[in-house]
Structures are given as structure tokens and as C-alpha cells.
BAFI-3210 file (N, C-alpha, C; in Angstrom, 3 decimals, decimal comma, padded with zeros to 6 digits):
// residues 282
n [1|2|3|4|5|6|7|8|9|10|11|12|13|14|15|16|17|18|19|20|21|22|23|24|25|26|27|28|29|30|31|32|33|34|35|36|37|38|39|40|41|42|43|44|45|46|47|48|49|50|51|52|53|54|55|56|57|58|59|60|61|62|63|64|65|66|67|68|69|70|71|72|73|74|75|76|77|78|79|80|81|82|83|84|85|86|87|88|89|90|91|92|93|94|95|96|97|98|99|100|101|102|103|104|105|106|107|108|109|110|111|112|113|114|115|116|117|118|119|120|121|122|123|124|125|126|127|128|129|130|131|132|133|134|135|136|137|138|139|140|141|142|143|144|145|146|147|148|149|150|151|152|153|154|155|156|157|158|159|160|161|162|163|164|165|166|167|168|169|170|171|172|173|174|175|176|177|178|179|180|181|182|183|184|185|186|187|188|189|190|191|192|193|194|195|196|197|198|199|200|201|202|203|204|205|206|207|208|209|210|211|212|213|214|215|216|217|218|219|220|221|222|223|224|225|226|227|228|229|230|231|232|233|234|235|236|237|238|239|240|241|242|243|244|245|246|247|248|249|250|251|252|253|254|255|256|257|258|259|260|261|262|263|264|265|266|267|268|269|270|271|272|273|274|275|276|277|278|279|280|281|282]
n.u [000,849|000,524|000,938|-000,704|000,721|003,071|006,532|006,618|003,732|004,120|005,811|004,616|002,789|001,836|-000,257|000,140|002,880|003,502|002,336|003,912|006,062|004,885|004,409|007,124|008,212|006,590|007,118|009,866|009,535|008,386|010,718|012,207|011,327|010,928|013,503|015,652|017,902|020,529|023,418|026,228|028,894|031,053|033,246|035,726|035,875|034,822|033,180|031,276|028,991|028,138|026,725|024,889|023,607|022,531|021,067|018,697|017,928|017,047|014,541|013,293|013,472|011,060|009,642|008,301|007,462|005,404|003,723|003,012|000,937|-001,100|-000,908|000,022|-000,865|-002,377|-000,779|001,984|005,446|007,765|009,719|011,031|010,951|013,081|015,453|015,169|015,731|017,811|019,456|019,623|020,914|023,758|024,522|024,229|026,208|028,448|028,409|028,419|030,686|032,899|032,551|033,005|035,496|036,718|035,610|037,217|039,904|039,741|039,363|042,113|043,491|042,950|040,862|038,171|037,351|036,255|038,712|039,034|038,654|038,163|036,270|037,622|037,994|035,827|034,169|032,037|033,277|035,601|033,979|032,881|035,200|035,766|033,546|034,154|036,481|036,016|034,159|034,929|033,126|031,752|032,962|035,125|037,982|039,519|041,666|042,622|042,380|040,935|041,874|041,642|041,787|042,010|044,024|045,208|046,917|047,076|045,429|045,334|046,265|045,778|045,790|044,805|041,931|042,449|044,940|043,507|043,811|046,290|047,050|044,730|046,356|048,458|047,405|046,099|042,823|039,531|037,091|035,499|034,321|031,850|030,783|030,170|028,406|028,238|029,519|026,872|025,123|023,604|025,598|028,243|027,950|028,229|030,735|032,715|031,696|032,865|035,310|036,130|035,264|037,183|039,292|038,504|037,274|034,527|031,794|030,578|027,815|027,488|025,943|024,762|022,142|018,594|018,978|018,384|015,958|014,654|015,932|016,065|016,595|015,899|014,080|016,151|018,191|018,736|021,183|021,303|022,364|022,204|023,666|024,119|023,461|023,724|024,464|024,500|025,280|025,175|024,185|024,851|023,929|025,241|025,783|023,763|022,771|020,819|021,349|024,383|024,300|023,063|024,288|026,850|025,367|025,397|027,788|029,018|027,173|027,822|030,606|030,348|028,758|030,539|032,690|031,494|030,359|031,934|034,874|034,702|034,970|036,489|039,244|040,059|040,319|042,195|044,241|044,390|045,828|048,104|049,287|049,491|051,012|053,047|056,671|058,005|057,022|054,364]
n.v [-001,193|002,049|005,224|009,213|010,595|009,947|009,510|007,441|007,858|009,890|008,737|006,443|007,316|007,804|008,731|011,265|011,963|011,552|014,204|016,392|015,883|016,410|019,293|020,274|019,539|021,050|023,436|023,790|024,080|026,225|028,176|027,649|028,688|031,393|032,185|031,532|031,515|030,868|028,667|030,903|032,453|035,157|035,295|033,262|032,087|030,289|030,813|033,037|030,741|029,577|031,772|032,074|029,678|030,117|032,654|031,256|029,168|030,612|031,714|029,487|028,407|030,885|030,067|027,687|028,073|029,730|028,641|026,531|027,027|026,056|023,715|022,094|020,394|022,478|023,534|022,460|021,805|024,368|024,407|022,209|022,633|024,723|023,036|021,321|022,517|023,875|021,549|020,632|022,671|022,619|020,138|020,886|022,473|021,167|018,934|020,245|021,546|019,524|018,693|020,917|021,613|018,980|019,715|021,773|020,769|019,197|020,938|021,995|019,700|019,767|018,120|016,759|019,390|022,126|024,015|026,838|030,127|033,316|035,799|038,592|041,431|043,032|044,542|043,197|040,811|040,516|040,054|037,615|036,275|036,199|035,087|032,270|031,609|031,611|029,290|026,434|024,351|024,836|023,664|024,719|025,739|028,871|029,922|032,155|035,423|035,814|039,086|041,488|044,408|045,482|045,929|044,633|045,300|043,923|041,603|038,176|037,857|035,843|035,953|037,213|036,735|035,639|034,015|031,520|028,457|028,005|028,887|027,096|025,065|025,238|026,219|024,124|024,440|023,979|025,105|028,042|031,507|033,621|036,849|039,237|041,394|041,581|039,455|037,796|037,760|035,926|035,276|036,209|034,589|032,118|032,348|032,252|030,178|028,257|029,286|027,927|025,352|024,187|023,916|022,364|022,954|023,537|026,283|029,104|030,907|034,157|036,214|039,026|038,527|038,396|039,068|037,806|037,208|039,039|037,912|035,560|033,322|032,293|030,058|027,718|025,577|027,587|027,971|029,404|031,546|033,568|036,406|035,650|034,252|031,516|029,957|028,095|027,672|025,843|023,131|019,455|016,243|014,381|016,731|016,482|015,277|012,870|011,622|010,907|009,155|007,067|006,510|005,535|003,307|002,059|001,429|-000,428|-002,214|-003,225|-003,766|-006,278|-008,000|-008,664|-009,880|-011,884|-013,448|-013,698|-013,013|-015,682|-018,185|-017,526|-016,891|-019,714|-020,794|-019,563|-020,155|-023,009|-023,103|-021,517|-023,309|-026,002|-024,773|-024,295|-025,376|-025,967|-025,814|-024,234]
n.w [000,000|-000,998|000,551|000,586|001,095|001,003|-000,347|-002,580|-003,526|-005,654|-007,518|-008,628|-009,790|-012,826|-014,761|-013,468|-013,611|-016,726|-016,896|-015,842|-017,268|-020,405|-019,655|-019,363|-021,896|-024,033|-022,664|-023,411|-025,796|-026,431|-025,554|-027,406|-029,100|-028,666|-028,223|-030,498|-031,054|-033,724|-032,624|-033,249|-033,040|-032,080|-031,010|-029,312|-026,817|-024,503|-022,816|-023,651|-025,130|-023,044|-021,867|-024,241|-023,600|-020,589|-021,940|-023,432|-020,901|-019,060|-020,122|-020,152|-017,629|-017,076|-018,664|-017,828|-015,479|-015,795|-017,730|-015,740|-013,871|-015,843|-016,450|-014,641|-011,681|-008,725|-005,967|-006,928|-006,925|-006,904|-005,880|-007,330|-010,226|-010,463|-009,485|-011,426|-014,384|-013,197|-012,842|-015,922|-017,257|-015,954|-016,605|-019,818|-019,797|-018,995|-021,056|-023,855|-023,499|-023,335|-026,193|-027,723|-027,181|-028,196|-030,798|-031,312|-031,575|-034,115|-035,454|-035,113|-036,011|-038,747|-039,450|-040,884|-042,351|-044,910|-046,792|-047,447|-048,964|-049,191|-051,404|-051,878|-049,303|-048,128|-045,456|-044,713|-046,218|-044,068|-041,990|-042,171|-042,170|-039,430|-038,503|-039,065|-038,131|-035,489|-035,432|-035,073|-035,297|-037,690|-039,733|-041,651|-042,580|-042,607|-045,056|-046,275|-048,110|-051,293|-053,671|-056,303|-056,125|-053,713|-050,868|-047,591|-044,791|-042,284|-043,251|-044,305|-047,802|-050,175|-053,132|-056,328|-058,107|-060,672|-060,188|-059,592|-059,916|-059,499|-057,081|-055,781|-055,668|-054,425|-052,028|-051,144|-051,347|-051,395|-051,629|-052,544|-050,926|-051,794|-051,528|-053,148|-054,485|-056,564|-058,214|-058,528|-060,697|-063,567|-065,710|-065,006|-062,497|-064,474|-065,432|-062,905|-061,705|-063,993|-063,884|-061,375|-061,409|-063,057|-061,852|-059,663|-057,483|-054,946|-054,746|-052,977|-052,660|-050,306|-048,241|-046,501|-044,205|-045,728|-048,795|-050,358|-050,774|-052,621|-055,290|-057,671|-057,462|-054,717|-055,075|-054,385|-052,307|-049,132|-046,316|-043,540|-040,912|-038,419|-039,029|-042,033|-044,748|-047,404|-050,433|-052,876|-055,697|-058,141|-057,290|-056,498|-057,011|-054,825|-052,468|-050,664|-047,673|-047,588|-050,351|-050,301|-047,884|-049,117|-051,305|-049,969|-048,268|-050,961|-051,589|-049,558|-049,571|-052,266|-051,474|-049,862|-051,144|-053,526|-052,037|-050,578|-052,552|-054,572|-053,991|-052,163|-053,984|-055,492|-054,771|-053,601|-056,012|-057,426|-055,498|-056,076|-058,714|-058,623|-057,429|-058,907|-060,810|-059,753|-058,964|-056,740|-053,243|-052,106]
ca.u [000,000|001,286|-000,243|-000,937|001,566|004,475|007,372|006,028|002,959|004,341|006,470|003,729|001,117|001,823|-000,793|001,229|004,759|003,249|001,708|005,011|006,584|003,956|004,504|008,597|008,447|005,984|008,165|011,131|009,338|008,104|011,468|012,959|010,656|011,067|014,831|015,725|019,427|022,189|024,903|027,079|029,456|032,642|034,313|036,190|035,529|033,636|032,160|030,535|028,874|027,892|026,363|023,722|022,942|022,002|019,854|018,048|017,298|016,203|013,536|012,766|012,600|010,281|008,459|007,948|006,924|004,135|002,693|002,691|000,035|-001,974|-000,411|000,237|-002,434|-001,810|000,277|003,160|006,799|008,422|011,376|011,678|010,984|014,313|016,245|014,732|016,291|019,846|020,575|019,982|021,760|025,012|024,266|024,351|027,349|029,687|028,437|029,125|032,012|033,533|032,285|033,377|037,056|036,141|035,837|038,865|041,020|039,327|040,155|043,452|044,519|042,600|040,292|036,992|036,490|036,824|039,584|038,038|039,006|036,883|037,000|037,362|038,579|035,205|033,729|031,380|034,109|036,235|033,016|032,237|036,234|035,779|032,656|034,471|038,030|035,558|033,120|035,613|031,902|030,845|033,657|035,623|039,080|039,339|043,471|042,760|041,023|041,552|041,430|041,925|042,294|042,030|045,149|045,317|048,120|046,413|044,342|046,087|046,078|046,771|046,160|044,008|041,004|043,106|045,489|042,823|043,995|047,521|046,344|044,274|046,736|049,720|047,176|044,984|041,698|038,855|035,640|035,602|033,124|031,567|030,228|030,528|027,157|028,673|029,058|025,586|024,514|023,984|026,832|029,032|028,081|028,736|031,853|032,793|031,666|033,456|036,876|035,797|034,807|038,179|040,081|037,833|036,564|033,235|031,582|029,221|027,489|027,217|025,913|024,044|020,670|017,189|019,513|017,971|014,255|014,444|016,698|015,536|017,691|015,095|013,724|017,305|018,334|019,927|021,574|021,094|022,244|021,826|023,918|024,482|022,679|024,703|023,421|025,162|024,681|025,663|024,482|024,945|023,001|025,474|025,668|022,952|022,906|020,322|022,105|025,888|024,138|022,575|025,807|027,719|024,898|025,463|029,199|029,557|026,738|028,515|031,721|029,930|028,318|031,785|033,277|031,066|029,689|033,089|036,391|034,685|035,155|037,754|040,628|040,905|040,617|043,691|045,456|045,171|046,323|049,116|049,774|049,568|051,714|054,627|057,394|057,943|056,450|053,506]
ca.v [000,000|003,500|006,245|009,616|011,406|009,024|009,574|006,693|008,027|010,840|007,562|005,359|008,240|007,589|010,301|012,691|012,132|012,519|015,765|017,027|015,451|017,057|020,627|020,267|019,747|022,697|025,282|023,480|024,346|027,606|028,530|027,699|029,639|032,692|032,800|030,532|032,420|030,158|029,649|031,541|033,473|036,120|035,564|031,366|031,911|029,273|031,601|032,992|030,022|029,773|033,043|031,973|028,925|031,306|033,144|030,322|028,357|031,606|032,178|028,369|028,645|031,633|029,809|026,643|028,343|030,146|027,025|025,537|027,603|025,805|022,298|021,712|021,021|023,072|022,824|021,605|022,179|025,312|024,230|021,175|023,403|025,605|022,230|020,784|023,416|023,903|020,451|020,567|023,337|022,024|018,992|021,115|023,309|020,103|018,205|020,682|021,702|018,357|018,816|022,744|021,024|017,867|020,518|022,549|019,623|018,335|021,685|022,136|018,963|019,489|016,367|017,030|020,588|022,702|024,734|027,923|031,075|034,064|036,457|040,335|041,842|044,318|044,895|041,892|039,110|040,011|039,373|036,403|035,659|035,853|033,715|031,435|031,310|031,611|028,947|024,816|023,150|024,545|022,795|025,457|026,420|030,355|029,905|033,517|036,010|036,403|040,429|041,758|045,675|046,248|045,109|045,497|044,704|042,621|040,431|036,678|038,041|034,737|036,499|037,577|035,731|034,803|033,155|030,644|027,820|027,950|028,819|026,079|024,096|025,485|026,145|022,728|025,123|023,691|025,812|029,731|031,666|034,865|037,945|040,592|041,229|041,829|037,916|037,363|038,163|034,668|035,878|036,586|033,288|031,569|032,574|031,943|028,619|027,635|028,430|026,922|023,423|023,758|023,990|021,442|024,033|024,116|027,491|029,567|033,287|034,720|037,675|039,264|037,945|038,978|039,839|036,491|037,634|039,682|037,333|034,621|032,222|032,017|028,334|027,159|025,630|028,548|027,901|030,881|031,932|034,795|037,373|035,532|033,503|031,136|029,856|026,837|028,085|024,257|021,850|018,513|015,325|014,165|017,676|016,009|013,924|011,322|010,835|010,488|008,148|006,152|006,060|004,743|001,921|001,074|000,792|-001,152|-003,360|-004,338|-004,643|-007,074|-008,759|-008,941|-010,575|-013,072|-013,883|-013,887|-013,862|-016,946|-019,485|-016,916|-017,466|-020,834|-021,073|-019,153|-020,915|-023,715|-022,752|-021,610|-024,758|-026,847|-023,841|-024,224|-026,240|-025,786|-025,521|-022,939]
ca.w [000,000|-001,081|001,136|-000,386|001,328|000,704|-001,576|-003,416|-004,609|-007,104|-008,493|-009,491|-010,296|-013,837|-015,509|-012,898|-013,994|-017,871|-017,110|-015,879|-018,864|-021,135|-019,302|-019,669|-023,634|-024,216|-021,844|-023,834|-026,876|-026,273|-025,176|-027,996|-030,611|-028,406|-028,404|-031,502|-032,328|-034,143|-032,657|-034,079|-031,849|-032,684|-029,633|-029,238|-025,889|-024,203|-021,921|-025,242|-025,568|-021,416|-021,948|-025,169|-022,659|-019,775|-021,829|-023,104|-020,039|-018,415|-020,721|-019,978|-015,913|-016,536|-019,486|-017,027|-014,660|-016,819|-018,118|-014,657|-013,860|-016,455|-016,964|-013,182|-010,710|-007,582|-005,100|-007,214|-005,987|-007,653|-006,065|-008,303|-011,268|-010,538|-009,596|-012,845|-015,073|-013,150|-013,591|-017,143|-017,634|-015,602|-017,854|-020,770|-020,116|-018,917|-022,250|-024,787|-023,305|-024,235|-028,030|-027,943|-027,343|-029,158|-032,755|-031,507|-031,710|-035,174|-036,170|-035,419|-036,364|-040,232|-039,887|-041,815|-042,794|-046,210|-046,608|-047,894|-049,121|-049,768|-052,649|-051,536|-048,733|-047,838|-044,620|-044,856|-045,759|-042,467|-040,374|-042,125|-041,677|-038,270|-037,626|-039,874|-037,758|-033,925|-035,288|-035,992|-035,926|-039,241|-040,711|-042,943|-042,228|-043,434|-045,166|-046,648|-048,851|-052,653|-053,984|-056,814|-055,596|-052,184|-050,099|-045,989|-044,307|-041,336|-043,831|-045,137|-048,872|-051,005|-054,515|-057,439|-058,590|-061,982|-060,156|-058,494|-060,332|-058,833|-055,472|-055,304|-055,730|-053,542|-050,726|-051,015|-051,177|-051,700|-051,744|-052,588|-050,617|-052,213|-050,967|-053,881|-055,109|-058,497|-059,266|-058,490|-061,706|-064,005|-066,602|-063,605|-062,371|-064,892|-065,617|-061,905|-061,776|-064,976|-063,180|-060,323|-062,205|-064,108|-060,253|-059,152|-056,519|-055,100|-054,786|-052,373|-052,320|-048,863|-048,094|-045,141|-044,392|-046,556|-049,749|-051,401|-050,962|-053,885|-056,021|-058,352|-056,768|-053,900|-055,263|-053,968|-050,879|-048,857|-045,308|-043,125|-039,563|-037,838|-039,822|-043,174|-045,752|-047,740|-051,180|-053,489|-057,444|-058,663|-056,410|-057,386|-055,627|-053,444|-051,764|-050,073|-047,003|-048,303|-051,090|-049,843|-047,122|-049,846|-051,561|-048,466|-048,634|-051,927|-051,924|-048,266|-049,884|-053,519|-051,749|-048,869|-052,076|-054,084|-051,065|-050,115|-053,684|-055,977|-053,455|-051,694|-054,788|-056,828|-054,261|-053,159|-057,550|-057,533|-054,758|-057,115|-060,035|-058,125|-056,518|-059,871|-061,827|-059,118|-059,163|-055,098|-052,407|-052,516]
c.u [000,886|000,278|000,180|000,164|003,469|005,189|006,996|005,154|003,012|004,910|005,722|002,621|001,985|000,841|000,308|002,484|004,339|003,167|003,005|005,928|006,314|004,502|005,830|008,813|007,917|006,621|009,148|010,804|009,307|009,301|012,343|012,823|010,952|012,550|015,629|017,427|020,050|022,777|025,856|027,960|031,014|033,101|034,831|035,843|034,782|032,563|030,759|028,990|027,805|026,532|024,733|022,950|022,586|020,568|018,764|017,081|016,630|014,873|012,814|012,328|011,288|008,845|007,626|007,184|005,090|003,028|002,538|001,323|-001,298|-002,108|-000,890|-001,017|-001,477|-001,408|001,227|004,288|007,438|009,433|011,998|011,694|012,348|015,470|016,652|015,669|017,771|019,990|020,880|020,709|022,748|025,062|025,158|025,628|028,753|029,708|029,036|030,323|033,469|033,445|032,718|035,051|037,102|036,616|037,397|039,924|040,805|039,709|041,335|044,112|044,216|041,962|038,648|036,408|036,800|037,461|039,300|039,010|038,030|037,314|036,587|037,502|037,623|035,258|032,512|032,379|035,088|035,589|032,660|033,705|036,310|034,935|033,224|035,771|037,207|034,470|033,494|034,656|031,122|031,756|034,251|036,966|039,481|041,489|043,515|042,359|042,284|040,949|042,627|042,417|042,653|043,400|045,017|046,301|047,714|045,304|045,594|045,529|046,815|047,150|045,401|043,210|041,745|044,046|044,971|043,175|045,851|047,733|045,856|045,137|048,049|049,107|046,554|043,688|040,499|037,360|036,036|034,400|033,280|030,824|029,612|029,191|027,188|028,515|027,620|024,626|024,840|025,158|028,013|029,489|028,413|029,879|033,208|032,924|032,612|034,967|037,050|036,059|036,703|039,441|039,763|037,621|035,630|033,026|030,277|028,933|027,188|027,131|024,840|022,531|019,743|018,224|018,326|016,315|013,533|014,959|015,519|015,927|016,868|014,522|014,996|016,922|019,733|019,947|021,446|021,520|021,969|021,820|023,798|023,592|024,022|023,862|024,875|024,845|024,992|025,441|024,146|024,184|024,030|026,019|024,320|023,283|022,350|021,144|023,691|025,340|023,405|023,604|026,719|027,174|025,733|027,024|028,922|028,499|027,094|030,171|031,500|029,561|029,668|032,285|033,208|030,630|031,192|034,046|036,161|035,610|036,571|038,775|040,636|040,945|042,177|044,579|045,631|046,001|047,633|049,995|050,097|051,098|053,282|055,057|057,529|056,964|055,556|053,944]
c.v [001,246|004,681|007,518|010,570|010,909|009,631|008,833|006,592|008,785|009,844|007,136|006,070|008,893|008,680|011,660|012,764|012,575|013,644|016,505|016,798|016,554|018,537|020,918|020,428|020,934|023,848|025,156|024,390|025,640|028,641|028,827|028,684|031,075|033,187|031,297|031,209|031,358|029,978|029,809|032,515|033,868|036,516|033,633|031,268|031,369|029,641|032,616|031,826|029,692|031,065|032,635|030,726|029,311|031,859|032,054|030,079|029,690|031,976|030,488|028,511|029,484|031,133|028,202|027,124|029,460|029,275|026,342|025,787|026,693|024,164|021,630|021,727|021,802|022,433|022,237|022,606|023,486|025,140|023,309|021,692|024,143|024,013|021,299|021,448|023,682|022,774|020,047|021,423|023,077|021,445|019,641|021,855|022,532|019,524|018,824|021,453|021,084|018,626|019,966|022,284|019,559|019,147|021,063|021,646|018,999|019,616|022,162|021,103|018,942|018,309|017,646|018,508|020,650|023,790|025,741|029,312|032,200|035,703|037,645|040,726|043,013|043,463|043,730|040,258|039,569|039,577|038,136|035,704|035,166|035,083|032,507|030,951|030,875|030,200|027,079|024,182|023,597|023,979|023,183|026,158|027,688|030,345|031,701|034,102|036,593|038,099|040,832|043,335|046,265|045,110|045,712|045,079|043,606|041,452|039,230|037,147|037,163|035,078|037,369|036,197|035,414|033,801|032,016|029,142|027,359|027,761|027,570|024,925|024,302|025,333|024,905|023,507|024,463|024,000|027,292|030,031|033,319|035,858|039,470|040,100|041,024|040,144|037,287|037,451|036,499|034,973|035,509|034,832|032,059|031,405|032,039|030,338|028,203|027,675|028,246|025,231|023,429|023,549|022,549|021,854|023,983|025,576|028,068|030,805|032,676|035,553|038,020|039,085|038,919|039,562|038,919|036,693|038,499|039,181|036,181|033,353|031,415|030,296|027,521|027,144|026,838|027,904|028,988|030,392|033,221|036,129|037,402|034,375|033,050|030,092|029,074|027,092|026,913|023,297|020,597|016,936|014,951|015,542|017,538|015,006|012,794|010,803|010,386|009,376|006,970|005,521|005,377|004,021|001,063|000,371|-000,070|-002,629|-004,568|-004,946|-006,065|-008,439|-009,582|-010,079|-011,501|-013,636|-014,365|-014,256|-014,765|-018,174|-018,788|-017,051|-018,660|-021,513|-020,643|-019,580|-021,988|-024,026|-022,393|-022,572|-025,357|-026,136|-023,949|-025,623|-026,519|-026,093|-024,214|-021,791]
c.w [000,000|-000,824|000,060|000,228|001,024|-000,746|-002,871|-004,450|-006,134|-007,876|-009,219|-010,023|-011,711|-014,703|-014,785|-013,701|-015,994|-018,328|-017,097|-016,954|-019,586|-021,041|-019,479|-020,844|-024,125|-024,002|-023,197|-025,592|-027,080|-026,295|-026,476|-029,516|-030,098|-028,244|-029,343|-032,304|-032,552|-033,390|-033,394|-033,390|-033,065|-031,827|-029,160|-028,113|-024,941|-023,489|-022,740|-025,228|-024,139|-021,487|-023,098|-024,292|-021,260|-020,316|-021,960|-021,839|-019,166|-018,239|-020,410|-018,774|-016,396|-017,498|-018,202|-015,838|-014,735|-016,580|-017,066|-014,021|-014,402|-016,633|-015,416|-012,322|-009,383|-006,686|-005,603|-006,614|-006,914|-007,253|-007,296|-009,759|-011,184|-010,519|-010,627|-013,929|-014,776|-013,405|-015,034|-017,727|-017,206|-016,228|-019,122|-021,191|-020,078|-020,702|-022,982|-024,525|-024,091|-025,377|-028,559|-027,951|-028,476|-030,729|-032,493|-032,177|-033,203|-035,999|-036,347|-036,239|-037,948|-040,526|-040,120|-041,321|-043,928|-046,147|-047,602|-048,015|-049,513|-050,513|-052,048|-049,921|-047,873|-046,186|-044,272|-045,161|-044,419|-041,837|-040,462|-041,787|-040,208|-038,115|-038,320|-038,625|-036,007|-034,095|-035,980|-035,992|-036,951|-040,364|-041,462|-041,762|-043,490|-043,825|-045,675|-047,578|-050,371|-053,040|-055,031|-057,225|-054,818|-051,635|-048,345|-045,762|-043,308|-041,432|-044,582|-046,929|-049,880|-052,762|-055,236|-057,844|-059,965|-061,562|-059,950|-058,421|-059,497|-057,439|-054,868|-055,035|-054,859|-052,092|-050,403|-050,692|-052,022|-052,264|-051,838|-051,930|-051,250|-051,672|-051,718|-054,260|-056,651|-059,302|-059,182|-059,664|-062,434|-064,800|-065,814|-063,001|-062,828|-065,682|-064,429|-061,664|-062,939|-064,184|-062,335|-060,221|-062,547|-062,790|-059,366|-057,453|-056,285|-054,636|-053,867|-052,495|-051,067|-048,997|-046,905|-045,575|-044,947|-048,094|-050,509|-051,641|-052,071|-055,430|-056,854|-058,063|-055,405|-053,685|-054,742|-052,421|-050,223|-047,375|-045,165|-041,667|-039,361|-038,380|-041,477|-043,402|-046,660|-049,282|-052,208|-054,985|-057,894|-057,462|-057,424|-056,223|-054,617|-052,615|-050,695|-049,304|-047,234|-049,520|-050,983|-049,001|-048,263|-051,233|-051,140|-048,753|-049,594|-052,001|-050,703|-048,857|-051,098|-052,727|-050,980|-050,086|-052,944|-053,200|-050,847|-051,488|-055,007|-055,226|-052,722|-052,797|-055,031|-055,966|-053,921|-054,910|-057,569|-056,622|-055,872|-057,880|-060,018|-057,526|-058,212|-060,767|-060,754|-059,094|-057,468|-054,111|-052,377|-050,723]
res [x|x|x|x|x|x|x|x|x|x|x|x|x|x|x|x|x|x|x|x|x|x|x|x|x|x|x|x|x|x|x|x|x|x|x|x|x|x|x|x|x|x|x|x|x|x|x|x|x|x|x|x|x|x|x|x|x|x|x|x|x|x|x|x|x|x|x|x|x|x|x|x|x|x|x|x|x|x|x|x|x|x|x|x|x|x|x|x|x|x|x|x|x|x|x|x|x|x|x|x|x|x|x|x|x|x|x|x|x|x|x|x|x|x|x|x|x|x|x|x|x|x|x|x|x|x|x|x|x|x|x|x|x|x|x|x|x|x|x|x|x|x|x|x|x|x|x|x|x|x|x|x|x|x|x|x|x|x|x|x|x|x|x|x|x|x|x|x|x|x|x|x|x|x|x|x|x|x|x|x|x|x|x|x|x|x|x|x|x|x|x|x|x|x|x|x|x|x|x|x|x|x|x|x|x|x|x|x|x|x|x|x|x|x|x|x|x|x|x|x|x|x|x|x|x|x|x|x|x|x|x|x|x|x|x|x|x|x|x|x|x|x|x|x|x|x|x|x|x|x|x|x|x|x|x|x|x|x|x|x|x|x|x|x|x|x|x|x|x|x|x|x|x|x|x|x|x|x|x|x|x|x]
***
């Protein structure tokens, strides 16, 4: 028998523990539509990072505590609501901690990003330089910016867009990112792309968010964070995760097939043949 005052009963009172369930995902939700930023930070600083998980969960305590109002029958604990929330946030700041060092380390050492360069030198590619150099989990190491007029002294200036072909190949650069409104034009673009393809370069526009809302380009998939929009003029299918993962299938399944279906019989054939064809000892 579990009386009604016992520790016991909130355990087994199964609609209860739902409701609080129920009322946790909603705040969670709520929370997240009302402060929904990227991250995207221009400071490496982990405390950066501490700081966008603060506000967050803030807006969560005060959204949980909203909806409790409505979700909750009375008399529930508002302490366990605050104890509820710090531990997920301790949770959350130990975890990605790990993964915030975890990328550092994947970025220093050059394991899976694209080594990127970006054409022009304005006032828009330094900022995207920087969220680029403050930000090793989007996967792009910034080696330095091609310009064809402007020179600074405290910018990595690798060349001229004519050289790109050379470049690419001294720096190991893989992707150009763009910013100049000027190549946005199809002409432009496809001029661009051509010595791109001929580099074996892929290619992106960037430019600060809502440019694309007036563009024709719109029917495309664009990536967007906070400041910048990012837009792929040549995509090709496996620029897609279903299809690279359905790629992976197919190869791991012909070579599984190969394996078990052909080098079963086809080598101990060729030990044979080897055996019969020697004079020795095999």
C-alpha cells in the first residue's frame, strides 16, 4: 500500500509524472521559438557560448513556470521546477564543453572541414572571416582572402582571382566563398563557376541575411544563420545527405556482395592454379 503522502505516490502516479513530462516539452518548446538564435558566436571563448545557454534556459525557468500555472495542478513544488532546469543546464554546459574542445582539436589537427578562401577583402568578408576562424563546428578552415584591388596589411592576402587555379593548388583550397554582389549576376556566375569546375573548386554566395528575398535564386536551398545567408549556385546530388548516405549503402553493400559472392570461390581457384603452376612448395 502507497499512502498519499508518501514519496512513493508521485512515483507510481503515472498520468502525474506525464503531465510534468507534457509541461517540460511545451516550456522546452516555447522557449525555444522565443529565443531561436544560431549559434554563431565572434568571440572562441567558451564563456561565449555559457552566456547563449544562460539566456536560453532563463527564458525556460520563466516559461515553465508560466505554463505551470496551467499544466500543473496546484500545489506543485516550484522548487523542483528551478532544480529541474539547473541540472539541465550544468548537464548542458559540462556536455558541450567536451564537443566545444572535441571541434577545436578536429580543427586544429585538419580532420573534416573545407579549406576555404573568400573572394574580396570588404567589410562583410572580415566578419564572415571571423565567424568562420571563432566557429571549428561549421567545418571550414578560413586559409585567406583572394582580392583583386584592395590590399590590408592585417588580412592573409593569397592572390588575385586569376590566379585561383595555382592557389588552389599550392594552398589545397577547396571551396571559394563569395560575398561581392557583383558575381551574383547569371553571366558573372557563370563565368565563376566555370573556373571553379576547371580547379575542381566548389563554390558559395554569402551575403548578409534577406539579400535572397528579392533574387531569383530564392527556389534554392539557402543555409542561413543569424547574420548571413549562404546559397550553393551548382548543387549537385550528393551535396545532399540522403544521397551520400545512400551512396555509403550502396558501396559497403557491392563490396559485402563482391566478397562473399566472388572472393569466396575466386581465391581458393587461384590458390590452385598456383599450386599446380609451381614447381615448389607454394
Amino acid at each position: 500500500m502507497v499512502y498519499y503522502n508518501s514519496p512513493m505516490y508521485n512515483y507510481v502516479d503515472l498520468p502525474g509524472r506525464n503531465l510534468y513530462i507534457l509541461h517540460a516539452n511545451i516550456s522546452e518548446l516555447f522557449a525555444y521559438i522565443i529565443y531561436s538564435k544560431r549559434n554563431y558566436f565572434f568571440n572562441d571563448a567558451y564563456a561565449e557560448r555559457v552566456k547563449a545557454f544562460s539566456m536560453r534556459f532563463l527564458i525556460l525557468l520563466i516559461t515553465l513556470f508560466l505554463l505551470a500555472e496551467i499544466f500543473l495542478p496546484k500545489g506543485y513544488h516550484k522548487g523542483f521546477l528551478v532544480e529541474y532546469t539547473g541540472f539541465f543546464f550544468v548537464t548542458k554546459v559540462i556536455v558541450f564543453y567536451f564537443i566545444y574542445k572535441f571541434h577545436q582539436y578536429r580543427y586544429k589537427m585538419g580532420y573534416a572541414h573545407h579549406r576555404v578562401a573568400i573572394l574580396g577583402v570588404g567589410d562583410s568578408d572580415l566578419v564572415l572571416g571571423k565567424l568562420l576562424m571563432n566557429n571549428p563546428s561549421l567545418g571550414y578552415k578560413l586559409v585567406g582572402y583572394l582580392s583583386n584591388n584592395e590590399y590590408k596589411p592585417d588580412v592573409e592576402i593569397l592572390g588575385e582571382l586569376d590566379e585561383l587555379a595555382s592557389l588552389a593548388e599550392n594552398y589545397k583550397l577547396n571551396m571559394l566563398l563569395v560575398t561581392d554582389p557583383r558575381y551574383f549576376t547569371r553571366d558573372n556566375t557563370k563565368a565563376l563557376l566555370s573556373q571553379c569546375n576547371e580547379t575542381g573548386m566548389r563554390i558559395r554566395y554569402v551575403l548578409m541575411k534577406g539579400f535572397w528575398s528579392n533574387q531569383s535564386y530564392t527556389g534554392k536551398k539557402i543555409d542561413s544563420s543569424r547574420l548571413f545567408e549562404m546559397f550553393n549556385p551548382q548543387e549537385i546530388p550528393l551535396d545532399k545527405l540522403t544521397f551520400r548516405f545512400v551512396k555509403r549503402l550502396f558501396d559497403i553493400l557491392f563490396s559485402f556482395v563482391v566478397i562473399i559472392l566472388i572472393f569466396s570461390w575466386l581465391f581458393p581457384v587461384i590458390i590452385v592454379l598456383i599450386k599446380l603452376d609451381s614447381k615448389g612448395p607454394l
